[in-house]
C-alpha positions as CSV (number, residue, x, y, z in Angstrom):
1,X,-5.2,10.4,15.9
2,X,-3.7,12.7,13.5
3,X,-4.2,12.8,9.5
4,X,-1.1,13.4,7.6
5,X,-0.5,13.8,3.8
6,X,1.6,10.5,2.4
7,X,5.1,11.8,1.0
8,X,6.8,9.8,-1.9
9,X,9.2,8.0,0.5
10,X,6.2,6.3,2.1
11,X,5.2,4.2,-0.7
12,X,7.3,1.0,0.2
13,X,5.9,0.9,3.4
14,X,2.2,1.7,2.3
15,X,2.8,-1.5,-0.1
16,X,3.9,-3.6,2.2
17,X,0.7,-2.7,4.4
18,X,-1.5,-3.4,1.6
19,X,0.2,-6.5,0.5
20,X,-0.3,-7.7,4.5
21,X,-3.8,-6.6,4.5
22,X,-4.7,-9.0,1.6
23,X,-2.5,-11.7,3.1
24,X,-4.2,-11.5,6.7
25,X,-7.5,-12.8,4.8
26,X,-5.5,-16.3,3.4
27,X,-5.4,-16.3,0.4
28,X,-2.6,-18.8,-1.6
29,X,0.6,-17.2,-1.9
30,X,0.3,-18.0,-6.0
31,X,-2.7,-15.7,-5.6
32,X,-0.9,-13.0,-3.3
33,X,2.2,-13.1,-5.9
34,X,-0.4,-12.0,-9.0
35,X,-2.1,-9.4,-6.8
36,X,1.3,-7.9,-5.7
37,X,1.5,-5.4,-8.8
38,X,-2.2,-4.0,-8.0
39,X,-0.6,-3.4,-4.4
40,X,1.8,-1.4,-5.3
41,X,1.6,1.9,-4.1
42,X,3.9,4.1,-6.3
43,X,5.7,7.6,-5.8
44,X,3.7,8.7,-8.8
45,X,0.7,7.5,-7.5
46,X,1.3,9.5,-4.0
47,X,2.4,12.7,-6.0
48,X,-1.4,12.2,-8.1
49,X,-3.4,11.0,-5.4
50,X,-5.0,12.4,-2.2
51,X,-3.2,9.7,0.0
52,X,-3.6,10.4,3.8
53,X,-1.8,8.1,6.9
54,X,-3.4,7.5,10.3
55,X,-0.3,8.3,12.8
């Protein structure tokens, strides 16, 4: 495995993971749609945060 420092264009595809990760446990889609903001994984938040990816 190797450890890599997240990079702003990563951030739509680290939300996407998140919002699947939550999903895979079934909740209700109304619930998924009001957690989809607190999944978001932003450039800004990537440029302020140690964020890491398992390649």
């Amino acid at each position: 495995m190797k450890f890599r420092k997240a990079i702003k264009e990563d951030s739509e595809s680290l939300s996407k993971l998140a919002y699947k990760s939550k999903a895979y446990w079934g909740y209700l889609e109304s619930f998924m749609k009001q957690c989809k903001k607190d999944l978001n994984i932003t450039e800004d938040y990537i440029e302020e945060q140690p964020v890491f990816l398992v390649q």
